[in-house]
Structure formats: C-alpha cells, structure tokens
PDB file of N, H, CA, C and O in Angstrom:
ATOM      1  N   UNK A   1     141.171  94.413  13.089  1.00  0.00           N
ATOM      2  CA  UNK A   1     141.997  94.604  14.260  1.00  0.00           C
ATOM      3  C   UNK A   1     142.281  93.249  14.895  1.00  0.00           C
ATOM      4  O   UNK A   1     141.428  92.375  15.051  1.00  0.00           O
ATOM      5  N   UNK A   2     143.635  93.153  15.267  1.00  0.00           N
ATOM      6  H   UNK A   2     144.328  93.863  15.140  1.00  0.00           H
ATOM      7  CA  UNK A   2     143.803  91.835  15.887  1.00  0.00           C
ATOM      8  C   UNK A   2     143.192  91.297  17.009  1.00  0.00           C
ATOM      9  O   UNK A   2     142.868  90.120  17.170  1.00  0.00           O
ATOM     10  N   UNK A   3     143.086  92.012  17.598  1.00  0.00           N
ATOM     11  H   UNK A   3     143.349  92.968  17.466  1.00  0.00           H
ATOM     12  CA  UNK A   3     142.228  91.617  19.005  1.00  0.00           C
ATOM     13  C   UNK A   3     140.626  91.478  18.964  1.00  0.00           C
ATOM     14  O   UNK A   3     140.015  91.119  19.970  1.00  0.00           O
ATOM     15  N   UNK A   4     140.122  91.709  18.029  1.00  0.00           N
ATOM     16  H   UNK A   4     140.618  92.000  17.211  1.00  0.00           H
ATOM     17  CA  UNK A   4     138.924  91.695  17.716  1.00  0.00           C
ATOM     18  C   UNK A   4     138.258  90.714  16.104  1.00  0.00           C
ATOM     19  O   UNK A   4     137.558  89.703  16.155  1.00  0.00           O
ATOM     20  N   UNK A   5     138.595  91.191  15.224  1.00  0.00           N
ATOM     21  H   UNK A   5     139.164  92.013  15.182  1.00  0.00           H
ATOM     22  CA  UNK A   5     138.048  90.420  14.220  1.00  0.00           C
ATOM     23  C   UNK A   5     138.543  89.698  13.701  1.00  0.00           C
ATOM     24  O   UNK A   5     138.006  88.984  12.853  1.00  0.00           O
ATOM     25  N   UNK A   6     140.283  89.617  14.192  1.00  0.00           N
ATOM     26  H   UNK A   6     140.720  90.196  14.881  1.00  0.00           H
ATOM     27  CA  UNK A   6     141.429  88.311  13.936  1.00  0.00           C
ATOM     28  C   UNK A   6     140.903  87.094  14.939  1.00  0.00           C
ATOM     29  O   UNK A   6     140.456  85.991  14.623  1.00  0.00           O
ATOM     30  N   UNK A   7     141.076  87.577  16.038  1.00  0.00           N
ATOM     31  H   UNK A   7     141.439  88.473  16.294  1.00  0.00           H
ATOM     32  CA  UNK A   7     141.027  86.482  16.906  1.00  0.00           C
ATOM     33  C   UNK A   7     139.782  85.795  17.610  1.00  0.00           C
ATOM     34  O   UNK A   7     139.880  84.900  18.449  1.00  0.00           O
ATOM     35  N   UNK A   8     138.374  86.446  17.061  1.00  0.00           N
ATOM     36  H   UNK A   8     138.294  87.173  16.379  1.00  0.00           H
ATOM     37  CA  UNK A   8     137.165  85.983  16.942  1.00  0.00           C
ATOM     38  C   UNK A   8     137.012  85.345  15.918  1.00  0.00           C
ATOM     39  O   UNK A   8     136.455  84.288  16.214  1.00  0.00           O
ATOM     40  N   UNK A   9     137.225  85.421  14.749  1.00  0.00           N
ATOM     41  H   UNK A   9     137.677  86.279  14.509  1.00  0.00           H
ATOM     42  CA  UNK A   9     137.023  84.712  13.709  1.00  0.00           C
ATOM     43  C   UNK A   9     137.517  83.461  13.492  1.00  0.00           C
ATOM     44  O   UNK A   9     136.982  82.523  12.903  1.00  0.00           O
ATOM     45  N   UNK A  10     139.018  83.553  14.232  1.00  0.00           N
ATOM     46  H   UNK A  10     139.453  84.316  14.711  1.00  0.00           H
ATOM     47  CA  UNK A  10     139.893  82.406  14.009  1.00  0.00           C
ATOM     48  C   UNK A  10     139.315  81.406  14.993  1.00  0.00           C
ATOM     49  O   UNK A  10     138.921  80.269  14.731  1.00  0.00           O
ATOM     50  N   UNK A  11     139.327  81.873  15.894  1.00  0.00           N
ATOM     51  H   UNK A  11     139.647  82.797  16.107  1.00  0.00           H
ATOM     52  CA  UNK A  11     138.941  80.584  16.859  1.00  0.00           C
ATOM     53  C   UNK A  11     136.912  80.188  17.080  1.00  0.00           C
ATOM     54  O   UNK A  11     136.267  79.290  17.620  1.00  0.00           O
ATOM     55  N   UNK A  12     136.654  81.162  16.483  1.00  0.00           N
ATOM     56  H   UNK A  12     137.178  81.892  16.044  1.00  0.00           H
ATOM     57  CA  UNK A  12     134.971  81.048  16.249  1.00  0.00           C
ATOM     58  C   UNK A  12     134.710  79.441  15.739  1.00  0.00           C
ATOM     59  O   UNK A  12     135.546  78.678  15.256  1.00  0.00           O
ATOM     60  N   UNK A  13     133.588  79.244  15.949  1.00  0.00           N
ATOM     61  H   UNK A  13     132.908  79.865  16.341  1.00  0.00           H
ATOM     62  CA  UNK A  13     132.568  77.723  15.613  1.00  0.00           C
ATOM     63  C   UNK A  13     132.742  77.314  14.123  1.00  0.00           C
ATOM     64  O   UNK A  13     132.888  76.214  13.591  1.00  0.00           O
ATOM     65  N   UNK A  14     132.688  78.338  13.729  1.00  0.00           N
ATOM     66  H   UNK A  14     132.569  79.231  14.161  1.00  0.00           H
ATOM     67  CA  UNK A  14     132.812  78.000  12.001  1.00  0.00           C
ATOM     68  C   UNK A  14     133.993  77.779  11.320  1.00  0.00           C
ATOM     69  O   UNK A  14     134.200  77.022  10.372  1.00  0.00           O
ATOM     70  N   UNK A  15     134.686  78.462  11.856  1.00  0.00           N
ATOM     71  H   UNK A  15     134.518  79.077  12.626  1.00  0.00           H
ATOM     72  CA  UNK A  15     136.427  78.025  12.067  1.00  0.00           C
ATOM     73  C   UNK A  15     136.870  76.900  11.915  1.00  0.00           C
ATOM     74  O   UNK A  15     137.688  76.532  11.073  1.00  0.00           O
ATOM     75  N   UNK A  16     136.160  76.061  13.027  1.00  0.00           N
ATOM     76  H   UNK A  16     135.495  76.360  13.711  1.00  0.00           H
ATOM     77  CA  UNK A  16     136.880  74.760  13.547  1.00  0.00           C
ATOM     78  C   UNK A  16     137.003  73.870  12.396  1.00  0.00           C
ATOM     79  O   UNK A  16     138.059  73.238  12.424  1.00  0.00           O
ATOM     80  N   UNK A  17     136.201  73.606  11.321  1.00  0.00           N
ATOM     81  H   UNK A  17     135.344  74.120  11.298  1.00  0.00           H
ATOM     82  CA  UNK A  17     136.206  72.719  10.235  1.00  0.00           C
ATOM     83  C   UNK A  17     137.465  73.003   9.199  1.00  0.00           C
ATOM     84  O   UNK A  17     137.784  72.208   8.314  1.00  0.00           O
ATOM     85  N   UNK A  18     138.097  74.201   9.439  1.00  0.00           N
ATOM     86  H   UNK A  18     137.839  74.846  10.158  1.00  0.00           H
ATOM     87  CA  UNK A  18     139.560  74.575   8.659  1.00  0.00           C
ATOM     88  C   UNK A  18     140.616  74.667   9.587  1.00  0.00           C
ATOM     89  O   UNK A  18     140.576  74.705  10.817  1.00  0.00           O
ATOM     90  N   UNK A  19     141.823  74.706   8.597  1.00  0.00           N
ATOM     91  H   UNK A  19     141.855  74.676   7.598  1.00  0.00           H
ATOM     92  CA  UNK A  19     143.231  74.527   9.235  1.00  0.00           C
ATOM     93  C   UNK A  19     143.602  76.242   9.075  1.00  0.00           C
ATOM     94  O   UNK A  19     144.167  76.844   8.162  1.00  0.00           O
ATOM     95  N   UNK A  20     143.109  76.651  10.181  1.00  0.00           N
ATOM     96  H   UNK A  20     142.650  76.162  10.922  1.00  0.00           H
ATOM     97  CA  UNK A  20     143.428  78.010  10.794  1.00  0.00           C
ATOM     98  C   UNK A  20     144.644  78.517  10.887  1.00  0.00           C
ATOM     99  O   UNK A  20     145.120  78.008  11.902  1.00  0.00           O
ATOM    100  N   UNK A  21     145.363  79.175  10.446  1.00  0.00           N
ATOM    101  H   UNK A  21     144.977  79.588   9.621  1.00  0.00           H
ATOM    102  CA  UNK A  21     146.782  80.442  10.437  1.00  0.00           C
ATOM    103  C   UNK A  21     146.267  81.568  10.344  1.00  0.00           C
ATOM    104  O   UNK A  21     145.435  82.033   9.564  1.00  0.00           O
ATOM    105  N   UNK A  22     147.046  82.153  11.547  1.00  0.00           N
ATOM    106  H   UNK A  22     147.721  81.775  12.181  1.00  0.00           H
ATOM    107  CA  UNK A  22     146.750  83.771  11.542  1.00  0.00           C
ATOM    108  C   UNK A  22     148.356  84.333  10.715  1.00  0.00           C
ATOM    109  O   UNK A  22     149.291  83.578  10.981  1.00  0.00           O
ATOM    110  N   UNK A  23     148.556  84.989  10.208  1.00  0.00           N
ATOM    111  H   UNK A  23     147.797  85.603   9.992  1.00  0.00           H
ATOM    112  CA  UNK A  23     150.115  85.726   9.560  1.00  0.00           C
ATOM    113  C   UNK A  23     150.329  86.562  10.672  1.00  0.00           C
ATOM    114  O   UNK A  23     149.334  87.268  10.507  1.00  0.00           O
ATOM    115  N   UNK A  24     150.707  86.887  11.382  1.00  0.00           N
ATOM    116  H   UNK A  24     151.516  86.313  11.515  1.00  0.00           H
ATOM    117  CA  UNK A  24     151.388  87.931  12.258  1.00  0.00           C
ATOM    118  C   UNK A  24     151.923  88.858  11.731  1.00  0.00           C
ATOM    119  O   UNK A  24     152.103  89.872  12.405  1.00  0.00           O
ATOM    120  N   UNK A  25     152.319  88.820  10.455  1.00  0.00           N
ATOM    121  H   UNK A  25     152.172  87.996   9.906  1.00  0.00           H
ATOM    122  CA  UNK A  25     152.685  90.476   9.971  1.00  0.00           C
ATOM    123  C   UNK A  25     151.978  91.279   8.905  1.00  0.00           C
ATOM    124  O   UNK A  25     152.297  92.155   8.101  1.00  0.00           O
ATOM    125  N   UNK A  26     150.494  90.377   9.351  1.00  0.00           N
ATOM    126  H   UNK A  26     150.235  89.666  10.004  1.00  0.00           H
ATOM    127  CA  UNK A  26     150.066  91.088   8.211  1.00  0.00           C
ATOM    128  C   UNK A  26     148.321  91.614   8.446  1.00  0.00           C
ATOM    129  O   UNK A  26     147.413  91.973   7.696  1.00  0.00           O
ATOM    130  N   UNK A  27     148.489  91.422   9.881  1.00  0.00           N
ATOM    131  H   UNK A  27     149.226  91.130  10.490  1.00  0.00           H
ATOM    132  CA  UNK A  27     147.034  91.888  10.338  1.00  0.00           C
ATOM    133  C   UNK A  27     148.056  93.094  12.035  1.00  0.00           C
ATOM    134  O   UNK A  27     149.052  92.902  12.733  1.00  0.00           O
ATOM    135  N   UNK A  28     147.156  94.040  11.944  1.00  0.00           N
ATOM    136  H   UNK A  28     146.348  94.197  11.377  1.00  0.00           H
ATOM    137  CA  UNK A  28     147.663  94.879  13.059  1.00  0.00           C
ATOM    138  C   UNK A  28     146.612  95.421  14.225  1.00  0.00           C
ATOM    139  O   UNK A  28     145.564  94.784  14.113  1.00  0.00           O
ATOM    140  N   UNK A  29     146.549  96.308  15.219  1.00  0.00           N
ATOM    141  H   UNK A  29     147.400  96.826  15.310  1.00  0.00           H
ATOM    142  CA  UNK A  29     145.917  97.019  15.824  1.00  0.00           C
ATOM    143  C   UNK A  29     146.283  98.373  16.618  1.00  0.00           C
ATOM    144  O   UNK A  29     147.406  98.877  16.633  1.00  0.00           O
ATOM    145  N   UNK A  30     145.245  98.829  17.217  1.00  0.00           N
ATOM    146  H   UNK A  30     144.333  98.419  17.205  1.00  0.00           H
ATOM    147  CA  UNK A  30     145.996 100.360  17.447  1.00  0.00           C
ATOM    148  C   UNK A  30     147.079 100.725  18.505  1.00  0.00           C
ATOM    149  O   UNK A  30     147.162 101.722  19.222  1.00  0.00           O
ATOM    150  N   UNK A  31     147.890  99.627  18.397  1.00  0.00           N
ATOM    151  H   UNK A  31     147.823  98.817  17.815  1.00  0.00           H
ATOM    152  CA  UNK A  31     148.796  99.612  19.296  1.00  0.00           C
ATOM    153  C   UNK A  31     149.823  98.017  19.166  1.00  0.00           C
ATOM    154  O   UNK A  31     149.482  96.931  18.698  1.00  0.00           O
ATOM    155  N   UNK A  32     150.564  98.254  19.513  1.00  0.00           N
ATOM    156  H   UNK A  32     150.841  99.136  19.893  1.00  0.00           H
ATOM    157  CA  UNK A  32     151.568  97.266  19.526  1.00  0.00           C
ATOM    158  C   UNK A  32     151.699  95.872  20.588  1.00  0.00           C
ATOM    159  O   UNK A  32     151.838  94.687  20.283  1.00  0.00           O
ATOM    160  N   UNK A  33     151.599  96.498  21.891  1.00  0.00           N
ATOM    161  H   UNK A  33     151.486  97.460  22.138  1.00  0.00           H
ATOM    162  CA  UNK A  33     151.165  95.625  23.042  1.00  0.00           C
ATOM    163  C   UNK A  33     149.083  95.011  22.621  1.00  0.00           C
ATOM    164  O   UNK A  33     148.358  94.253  23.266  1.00  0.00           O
ATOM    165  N   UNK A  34     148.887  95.571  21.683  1.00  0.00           N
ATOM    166  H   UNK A  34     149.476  96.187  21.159  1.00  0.00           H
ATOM    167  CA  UNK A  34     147.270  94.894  22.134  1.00  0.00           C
ATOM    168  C   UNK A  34     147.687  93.724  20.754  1.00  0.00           C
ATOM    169  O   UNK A  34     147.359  92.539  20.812  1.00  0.00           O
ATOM    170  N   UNK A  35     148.214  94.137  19.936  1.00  0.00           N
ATOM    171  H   UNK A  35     148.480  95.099  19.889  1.00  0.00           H
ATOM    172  CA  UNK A  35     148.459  93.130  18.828  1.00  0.00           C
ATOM    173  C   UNK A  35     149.367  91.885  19.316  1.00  0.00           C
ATOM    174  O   UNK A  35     149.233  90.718  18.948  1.00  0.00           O
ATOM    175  N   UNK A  36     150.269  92.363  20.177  1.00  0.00           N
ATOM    176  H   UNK A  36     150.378  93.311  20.476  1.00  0.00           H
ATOM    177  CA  UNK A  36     150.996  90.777  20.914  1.00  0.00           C
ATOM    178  C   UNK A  36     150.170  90.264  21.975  1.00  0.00           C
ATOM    179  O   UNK A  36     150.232  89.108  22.394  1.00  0.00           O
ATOM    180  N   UNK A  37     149.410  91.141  22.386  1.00  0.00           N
ATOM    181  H   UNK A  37     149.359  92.080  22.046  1.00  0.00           H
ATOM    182  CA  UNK A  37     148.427  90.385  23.550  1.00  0.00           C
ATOM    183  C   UNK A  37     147.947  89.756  23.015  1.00  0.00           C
ATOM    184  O   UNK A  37     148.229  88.574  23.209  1.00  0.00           O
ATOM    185  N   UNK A  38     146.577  90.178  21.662  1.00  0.00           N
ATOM    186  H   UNK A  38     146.347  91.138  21.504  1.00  0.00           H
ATOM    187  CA  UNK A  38     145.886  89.145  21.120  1.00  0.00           C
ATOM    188  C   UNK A  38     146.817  87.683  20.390  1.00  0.00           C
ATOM    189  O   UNK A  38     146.405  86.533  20.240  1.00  0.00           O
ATOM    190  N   UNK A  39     148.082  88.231  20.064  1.00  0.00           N
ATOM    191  H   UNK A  39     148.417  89.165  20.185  1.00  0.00           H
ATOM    192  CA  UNK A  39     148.708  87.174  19.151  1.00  0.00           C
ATOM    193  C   UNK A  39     148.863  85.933  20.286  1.00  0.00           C
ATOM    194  O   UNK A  39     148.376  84.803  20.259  1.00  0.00           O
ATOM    195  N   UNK A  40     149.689  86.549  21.249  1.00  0.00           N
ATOM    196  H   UNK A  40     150.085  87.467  21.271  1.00  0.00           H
ATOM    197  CA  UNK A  40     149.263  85.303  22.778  1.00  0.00           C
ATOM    198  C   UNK A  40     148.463  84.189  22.816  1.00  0.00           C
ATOM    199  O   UNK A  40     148.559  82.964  22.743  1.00  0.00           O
ATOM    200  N   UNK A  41     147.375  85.325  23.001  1.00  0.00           N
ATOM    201  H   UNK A  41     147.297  86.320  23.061  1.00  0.00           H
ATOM    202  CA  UNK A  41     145.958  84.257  23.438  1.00  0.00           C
ATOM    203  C   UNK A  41     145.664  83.189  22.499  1.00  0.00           C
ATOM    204  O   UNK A  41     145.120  82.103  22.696  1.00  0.00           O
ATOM    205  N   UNK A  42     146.344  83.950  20.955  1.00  0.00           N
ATOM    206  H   UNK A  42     146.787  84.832  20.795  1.00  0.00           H
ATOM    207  CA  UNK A  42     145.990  82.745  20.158  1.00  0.00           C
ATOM    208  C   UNK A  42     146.478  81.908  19.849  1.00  0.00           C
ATOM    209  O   UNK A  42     146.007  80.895  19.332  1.00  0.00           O
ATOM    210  N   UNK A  43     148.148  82.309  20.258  1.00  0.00           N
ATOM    211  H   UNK A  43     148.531  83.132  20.678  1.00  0.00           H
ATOM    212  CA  UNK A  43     149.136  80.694  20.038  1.00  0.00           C
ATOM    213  C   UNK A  43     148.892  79.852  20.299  1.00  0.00           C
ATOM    214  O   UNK A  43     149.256  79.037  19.452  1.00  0.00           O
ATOM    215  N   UNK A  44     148.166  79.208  21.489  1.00  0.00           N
ATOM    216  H   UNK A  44     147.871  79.870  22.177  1.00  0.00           H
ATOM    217  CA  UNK A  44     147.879  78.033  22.006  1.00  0.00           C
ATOM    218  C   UNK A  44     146.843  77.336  21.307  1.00  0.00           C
ATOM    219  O   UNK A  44     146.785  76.106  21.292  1.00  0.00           O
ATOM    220  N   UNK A  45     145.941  78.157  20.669  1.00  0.00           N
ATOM    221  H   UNK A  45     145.988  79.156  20.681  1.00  0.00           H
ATOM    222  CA  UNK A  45     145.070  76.935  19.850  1.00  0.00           C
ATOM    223  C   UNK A  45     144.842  77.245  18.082  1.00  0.00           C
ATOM    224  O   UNK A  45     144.051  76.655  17.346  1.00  0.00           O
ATOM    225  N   UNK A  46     145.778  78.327  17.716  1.00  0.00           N
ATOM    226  H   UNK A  46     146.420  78.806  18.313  1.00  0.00           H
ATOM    227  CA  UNK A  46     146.272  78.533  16.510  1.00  0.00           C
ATOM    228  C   UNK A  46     147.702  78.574  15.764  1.00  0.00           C
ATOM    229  O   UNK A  46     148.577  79.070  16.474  1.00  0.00           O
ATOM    230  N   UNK A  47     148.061  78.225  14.688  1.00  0.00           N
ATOM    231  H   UNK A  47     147.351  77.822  14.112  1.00  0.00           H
ATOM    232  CA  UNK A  47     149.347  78.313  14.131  1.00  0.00           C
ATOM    233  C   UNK A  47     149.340  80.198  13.862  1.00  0.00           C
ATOM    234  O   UNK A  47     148.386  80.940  13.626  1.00  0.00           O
ATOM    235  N   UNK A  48     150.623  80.469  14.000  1.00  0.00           N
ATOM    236  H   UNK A  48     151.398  79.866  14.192  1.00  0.00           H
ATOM    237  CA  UNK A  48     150.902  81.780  13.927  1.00  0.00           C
ATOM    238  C   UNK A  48     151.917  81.893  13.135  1.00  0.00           C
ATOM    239  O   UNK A  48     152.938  81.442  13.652  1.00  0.00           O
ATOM    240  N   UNK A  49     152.093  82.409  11.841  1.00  0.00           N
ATOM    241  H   UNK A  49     151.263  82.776  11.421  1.00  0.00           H
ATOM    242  CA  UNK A  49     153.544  82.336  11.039  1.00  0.00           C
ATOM    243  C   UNK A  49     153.766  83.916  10.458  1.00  0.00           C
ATOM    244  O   UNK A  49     153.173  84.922  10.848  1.00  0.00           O
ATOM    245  N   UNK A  50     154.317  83.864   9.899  1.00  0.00           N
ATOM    246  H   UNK A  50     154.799  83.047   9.582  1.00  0.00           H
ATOM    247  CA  UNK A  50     154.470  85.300   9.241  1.00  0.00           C
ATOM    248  C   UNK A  50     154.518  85.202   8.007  1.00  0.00           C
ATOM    249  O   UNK A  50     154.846  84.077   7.628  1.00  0.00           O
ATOM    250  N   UNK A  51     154.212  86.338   6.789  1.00  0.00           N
ATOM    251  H   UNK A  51     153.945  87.251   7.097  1.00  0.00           H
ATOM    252  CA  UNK A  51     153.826  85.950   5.598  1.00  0.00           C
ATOM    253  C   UNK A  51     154.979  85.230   5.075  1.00  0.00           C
ATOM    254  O   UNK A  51     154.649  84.244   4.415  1.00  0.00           O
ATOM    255  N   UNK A  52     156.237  85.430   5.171  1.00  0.00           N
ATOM    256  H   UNK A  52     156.505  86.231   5.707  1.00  0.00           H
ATOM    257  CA  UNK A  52     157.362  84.926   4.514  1.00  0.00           C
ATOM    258  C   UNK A  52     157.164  83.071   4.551  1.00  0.00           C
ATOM    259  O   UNK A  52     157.412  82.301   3.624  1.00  0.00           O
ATOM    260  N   UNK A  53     156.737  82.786   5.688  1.00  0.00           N
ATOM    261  H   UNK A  53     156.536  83.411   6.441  1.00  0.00           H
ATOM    262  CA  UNK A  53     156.547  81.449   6.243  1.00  0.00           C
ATOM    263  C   UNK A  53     155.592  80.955   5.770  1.00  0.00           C
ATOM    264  O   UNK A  53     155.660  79.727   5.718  1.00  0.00           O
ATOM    265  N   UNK A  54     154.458  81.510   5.286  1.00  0.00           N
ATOM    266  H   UNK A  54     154.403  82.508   5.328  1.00  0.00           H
ATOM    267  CA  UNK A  54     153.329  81.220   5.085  1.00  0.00           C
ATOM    268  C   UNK A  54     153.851  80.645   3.582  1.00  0.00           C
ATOM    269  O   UNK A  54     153.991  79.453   3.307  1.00  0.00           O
ATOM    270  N   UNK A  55     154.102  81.773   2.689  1.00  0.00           N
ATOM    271  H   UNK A  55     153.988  82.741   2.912  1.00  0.00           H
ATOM    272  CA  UNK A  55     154.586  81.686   1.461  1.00  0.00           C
ATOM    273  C   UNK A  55     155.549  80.339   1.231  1.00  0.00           C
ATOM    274  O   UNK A  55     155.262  79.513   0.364  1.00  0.00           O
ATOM    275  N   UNK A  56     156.495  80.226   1.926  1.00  0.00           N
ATOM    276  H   UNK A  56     156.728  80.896   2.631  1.00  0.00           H
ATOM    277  CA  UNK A  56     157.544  79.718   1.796  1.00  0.00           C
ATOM    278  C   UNK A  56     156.720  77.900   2.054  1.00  0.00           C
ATOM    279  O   UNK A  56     157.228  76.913   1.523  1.00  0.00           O
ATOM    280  N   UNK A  57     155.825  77.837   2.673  1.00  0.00           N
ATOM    281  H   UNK A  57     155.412  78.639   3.104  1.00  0.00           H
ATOM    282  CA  UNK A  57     155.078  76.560   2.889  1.00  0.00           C
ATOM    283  C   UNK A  57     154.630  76.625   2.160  1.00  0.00           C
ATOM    284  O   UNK A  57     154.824  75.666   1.413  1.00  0.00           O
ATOM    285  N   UNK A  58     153.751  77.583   1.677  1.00  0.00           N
ATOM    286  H   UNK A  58     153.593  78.362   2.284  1.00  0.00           H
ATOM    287  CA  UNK A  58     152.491  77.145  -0.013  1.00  0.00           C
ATOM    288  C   UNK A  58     153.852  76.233  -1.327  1.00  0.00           C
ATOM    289  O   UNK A  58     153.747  75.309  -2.134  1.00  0.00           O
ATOM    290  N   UNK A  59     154.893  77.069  -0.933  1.00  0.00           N
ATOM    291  H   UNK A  59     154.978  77.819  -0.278  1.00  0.00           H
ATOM    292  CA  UNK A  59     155.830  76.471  -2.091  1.00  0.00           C
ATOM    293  C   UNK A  59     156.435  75.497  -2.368  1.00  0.00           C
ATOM    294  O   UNK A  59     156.858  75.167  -3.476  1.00  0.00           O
ATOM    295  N   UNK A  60     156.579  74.606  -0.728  1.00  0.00           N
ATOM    296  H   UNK A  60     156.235  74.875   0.172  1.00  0.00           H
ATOM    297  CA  UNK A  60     156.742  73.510  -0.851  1.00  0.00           C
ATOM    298  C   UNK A  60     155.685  72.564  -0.781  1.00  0.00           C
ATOM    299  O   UNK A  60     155.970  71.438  -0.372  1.00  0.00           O
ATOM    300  N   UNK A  61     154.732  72.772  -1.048  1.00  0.00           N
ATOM    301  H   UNK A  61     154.500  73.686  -1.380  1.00  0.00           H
ATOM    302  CA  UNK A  61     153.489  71.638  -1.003  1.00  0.00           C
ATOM    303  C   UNK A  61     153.295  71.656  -2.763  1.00  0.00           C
ATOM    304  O   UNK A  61     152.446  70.943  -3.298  1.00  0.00           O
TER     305      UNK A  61
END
C-alpha cells in the first residue's frame, strides 16, 4: 500500500545508500486520495516517475 510500505521503505535508513524511485503507476492503495496523499509527501525527497518513464530511462543509459 502506498501510504504505508511504499513510503516507509523509500524514505527509511536503509534506503538512503540507493537512488530511490517510487513508479506511481504501479504501486496503489485503498483509495485514490490516500495514494496521492502519500505520493505528495514523497515528492520532496523522492523521484516519482511512472513506469513508461522509468523504462524509457533504463533505455537510454
């Protein structure tokens, strides 16, 4: 769930030593407003892309 085991994990202690992306379309929760709430909180100290974006970067590296 996004608000919970997305956005604890990502920004958690153990985290910090990797280059953190959450996909936004590919993790959800039981509701729509709690999945943009959590996505919020995490823009500011995470990259947020969507799988297309994600993909589309693995391909140019």
């Amino acid at each position: 769930m996004t608000q919970n085991c997305v956005t604890h994990t990502a920004i958690s202690e153990q985290a910090k030593e990797y280059d953190v992306e959450v996909l936004t379309d590919v993790c959800t929760t039981v509701s729509e407003m709690l999945h943009l709430i959590a996505l919020n909180a995490l823009a500011p100290r995470i990259k947020l892309l969507d799988a297309k974006q994600a993909l589309l970067s693995l391909q140019s590296n």
